[in-house]
N, C-alpha and C positions, 0 to 999 in steps of 0.2 A: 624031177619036179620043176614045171614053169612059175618063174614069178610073175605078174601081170602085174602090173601097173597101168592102172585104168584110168583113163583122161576124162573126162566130162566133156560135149561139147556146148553151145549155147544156152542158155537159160539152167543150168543144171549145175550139180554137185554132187559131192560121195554120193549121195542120197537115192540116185537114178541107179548105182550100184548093185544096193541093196539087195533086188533077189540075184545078181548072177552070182556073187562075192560065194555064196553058201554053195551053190553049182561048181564053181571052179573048187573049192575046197572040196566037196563031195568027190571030186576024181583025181584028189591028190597033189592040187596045185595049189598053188599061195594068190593071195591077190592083194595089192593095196591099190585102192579106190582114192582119188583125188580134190581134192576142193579146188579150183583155181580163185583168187584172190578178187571179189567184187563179187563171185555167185554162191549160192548155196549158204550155208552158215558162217561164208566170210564176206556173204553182202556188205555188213556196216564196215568194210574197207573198202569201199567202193569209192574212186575217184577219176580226176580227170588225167591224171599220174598212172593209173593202170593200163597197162599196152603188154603188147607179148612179151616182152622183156620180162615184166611181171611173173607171167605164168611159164615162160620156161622156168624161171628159178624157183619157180613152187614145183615145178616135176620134180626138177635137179635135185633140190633141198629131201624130196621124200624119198630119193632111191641112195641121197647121201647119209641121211643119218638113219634110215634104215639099214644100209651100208649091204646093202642092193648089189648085186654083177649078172650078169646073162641074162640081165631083164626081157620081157616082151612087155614094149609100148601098145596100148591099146590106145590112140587115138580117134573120139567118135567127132563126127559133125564137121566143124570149124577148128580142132583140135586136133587135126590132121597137121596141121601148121603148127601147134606146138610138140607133138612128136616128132616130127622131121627136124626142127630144129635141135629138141633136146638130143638126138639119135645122132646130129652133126656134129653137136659139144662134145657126145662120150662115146664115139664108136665102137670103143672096144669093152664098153660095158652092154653093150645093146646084143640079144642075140636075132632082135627079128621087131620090126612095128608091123600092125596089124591095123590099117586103114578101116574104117569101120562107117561104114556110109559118109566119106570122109574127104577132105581137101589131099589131094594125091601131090607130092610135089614132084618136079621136073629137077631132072639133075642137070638143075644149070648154072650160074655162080652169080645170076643177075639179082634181084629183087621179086619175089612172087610173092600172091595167097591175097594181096592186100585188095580190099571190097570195102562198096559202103553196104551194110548191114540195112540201114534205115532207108535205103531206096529199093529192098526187096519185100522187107518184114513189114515197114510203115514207118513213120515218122517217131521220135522221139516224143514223151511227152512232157510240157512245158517243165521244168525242171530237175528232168531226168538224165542219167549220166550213162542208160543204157535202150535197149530196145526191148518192151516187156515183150514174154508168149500171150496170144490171143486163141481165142479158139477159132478163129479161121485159118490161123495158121497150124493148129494142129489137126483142121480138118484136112487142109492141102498135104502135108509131108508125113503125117502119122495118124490117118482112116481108122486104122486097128486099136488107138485107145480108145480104149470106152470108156463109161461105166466109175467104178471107183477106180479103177489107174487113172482117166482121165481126170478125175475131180483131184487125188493126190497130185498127179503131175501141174496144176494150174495152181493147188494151194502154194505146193512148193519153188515150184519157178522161181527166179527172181531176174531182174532186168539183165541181158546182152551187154557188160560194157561194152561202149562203142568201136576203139582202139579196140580191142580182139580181135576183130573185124577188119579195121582201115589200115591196121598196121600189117605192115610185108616180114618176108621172112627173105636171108640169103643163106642158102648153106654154103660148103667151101666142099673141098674134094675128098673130107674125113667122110661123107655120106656116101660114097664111091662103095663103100662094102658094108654097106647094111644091106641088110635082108628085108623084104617088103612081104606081105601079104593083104588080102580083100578079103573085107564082107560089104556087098553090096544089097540094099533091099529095094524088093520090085514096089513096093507101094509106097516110094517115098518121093514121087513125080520125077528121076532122074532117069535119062534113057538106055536103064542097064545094059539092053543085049545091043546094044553103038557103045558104049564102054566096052564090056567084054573081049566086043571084036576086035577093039581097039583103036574105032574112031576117033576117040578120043586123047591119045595116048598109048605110048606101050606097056601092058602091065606087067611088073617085074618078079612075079611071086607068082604063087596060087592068089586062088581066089574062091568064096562061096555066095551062093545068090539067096538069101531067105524071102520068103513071102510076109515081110511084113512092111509097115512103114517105118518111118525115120528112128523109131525108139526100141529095137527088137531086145535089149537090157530088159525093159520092161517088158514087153508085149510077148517075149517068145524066149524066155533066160536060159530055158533048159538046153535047147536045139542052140543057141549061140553061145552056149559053154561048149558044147559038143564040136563045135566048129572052131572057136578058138585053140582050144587044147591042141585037136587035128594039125591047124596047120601050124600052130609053138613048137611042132615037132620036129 
């Protein structure tokens, strides 16, 4: 049995979880789904004090007092950066991250991951502490919502803190022996088959390519339980 431990990336919480949680359970595996601290139902902790620091220690804190070992990190989006990180803190509780349309880190000992948010998505708004979802932005990176997942996903959103974003991550050489894997998706504007190849990078795991956009949790739960599980193995 894999445990998964599911990361949310931007705009998102447990919540975006929801159908795959019942999929991963359906084939025997455990899952705990995440809130990182400023989204989701821990928005009203939202401040200018939240940075990755933050949200590694809300992973750390869930695989600790669930008292967690041979975890699979599922980090989605921008949460690529907080897997890698939490996977650097506890290597030998990690048996695998599973990058998942995701920030891939470089096994370097420098400073990476770190972006401004608000010069891709849009600007902040006047006294806002994050970057909301728009629907042009979810027409760009996830085409395949429609309908009521679209309407759910925009109810529930809540603003990008910014630091998630701007803040870098450094791992150290404890990342040296983690295990990586991909799920890459073709509709979510990134230019998978130049990744694959490895334009990009060299990928250090398997990998799988879904036809969906950036949200395939939602859009496609069953086929990316299936593919998780696969490569937890």
């Amino acid at each position: 049995m894999a445990r998964f431990v599911l990361i949310p990336g931007a705009w998102l919480g447990a919540w975006a979880w929801k159908q795959l949680t019942p999929e991963l359970e359906r084939l025997g595996h455990a899952a705990y789904p995440v809130t990182l601290t400023g989204m989701g139902e821990r928005v009203h902790l939202a401040s200018r004090d939240v940075g990755m620091e933050t949200a590694i220690q809300d992973v750390l804190n869930v695989i600790r007092y669930n008292e967690l070992d041979e975890v699979v990190l599922v980090g989605h989006s921008f949460a690529g950066k907080v897997a890698a990180a939490v996977a650097d803190r506890i290597a030998a509780q990690v048996a695998k991250v599973v990058y998942l349309d995701a920030f891939r880190p470089e096994r370097v000992r420098t400073p990476q991951g770190g972006f401004d948010p608000a010069a891709e998505f849009g600007p902040l708004p006047a006294g806002s502490l994050g970057v909301p979802l728009t629907e042009a932005t979810v027409d760009r990176i996830g085409p395949d919502v429609q309908g009521e997942a679209r309407r759910r996903m925009l109810a529930l959103a809540t603003p990008w803190p910014l630091r998630l974003g701007t803040d870098p991550i450094t791992i150290s050489s404890a990342y040296d022996r983690v295990h990586e894997a991909y799920v890459f998706c073709s509709r979510s504007g990134d230019p998978v088959d130049e990744i694959v190849a490895g334009k990009w990078g060299k990928l250090e795991g398997p990998h799988r390519v879904l036809d969906t956009g950036h949200w395939p949790m939602i859009t496609r739960p069953s086929e990316l339980a299936r593919d998780l599980v696969a490569m937890a193995a």
